[in-house]
C-alpha positions as CSV (number, residue, x, y, z in Angstrom):
1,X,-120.1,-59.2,-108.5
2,X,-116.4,-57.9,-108.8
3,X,-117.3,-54.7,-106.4
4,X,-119.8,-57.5,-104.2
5,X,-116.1,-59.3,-103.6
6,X,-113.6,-56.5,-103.4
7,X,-116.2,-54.9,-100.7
8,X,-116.1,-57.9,-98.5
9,X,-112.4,-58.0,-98.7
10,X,-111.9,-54.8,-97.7
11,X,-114.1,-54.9,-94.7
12,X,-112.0,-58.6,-93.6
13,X,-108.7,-56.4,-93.7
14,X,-109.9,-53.4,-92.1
15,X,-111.6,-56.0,-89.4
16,X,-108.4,-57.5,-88.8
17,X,-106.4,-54.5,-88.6
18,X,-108.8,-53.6,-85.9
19,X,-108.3,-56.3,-83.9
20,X,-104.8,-56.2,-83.5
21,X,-104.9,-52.7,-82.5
22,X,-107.6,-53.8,-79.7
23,X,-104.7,-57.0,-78.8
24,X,-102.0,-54.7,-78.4
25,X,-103.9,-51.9,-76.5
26,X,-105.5,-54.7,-74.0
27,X,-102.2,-57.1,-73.7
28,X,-100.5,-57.7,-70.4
29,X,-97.0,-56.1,-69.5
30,X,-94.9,-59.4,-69.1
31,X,-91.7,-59.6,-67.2
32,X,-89.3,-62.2,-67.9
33,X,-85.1,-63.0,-67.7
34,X,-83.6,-63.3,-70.8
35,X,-80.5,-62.7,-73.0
36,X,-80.1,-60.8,-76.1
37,X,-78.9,-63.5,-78.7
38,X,-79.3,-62.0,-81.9
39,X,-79.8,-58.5,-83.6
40,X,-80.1,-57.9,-87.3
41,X,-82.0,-55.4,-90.0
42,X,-83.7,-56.3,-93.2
43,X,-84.8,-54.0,-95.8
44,X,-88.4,-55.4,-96.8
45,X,-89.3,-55.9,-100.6
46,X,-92.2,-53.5,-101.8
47,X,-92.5,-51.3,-104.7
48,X,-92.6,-48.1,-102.3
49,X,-88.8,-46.4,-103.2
50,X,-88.8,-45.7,-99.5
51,X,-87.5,-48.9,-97.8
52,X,-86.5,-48.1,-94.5
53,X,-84.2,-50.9,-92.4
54,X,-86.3,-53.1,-90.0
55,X,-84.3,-53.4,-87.3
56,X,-85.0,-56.6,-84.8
57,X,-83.8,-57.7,-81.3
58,X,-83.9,-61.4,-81.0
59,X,-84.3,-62.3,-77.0
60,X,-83.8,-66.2,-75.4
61,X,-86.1,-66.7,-72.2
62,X,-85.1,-68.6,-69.0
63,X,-87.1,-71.7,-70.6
64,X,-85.7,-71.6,-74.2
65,X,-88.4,-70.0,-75.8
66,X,-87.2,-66.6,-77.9
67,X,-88.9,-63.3,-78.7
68,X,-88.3,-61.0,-81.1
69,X,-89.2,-57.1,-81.4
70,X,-88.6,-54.3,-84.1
71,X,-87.4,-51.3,-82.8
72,X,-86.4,-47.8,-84.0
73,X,-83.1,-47.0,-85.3
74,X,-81.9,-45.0,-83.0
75,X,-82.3,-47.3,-80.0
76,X,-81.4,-50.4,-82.2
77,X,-77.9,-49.5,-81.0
78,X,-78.0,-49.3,-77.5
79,X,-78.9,-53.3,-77.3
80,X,-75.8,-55.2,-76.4
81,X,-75.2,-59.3,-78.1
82,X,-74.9,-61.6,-75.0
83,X,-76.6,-58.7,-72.3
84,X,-78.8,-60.9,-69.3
85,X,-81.2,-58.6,-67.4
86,X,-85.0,-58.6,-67.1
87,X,-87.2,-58.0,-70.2
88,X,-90.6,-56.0,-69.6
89,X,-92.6,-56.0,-73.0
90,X,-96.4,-55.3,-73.6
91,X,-97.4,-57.3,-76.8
92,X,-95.0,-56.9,-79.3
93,X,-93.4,-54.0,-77.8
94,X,-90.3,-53.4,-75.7
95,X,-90.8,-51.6,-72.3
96,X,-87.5,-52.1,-70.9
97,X,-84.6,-54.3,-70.8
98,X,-82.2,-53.8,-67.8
């Protein structure tokens, strides 16, 4: 009964992993104005010994609404507080900010 339940979990997680790998590779590029407003990094908590930084860009749209994206250290630093230009972004990924 134990395997019976552990099987069916399994096959819900691996469905749903799935399917955000098919959202991503099928979501629309998206152009919009916005302004960086916040950057920051987080270690996450997990029993692994190797916690790399999250690093995350915060964006403000023309209507309010934010967006935030995690991006790879070495371009985390190239985002400057405060910059307006035009955000292009595919899901939850950052094409290009200028």
């Amino acid at each position: 009964m134990m395997d019976y339940v552990i099987g069916i979990l399994v096959i819900g997680l691996m469905g749903l992993c799935y399917w955000n790998l098919f959202k991503k590779s099928f979501a629309k590029v998206k152009k919009v104005k916005a302004q960086l407003v916040e950057k920051y990094t987080y270690t996450p908590v997990s029993r692994s010994e190797a916690n790399p930084k999250v690093y995350v860009l915060v964006f403000e749209c023309e209507k309010g609404k934010r967006l935030s994206f995690n991006v790879p250290q070495f371009s985390y630093g190239g985002y400057k507080l405060k910059k307006k230009g035009t955000l292009k972004y595919k899901g939850d990924m950052i094409l290009e900010f200028k």
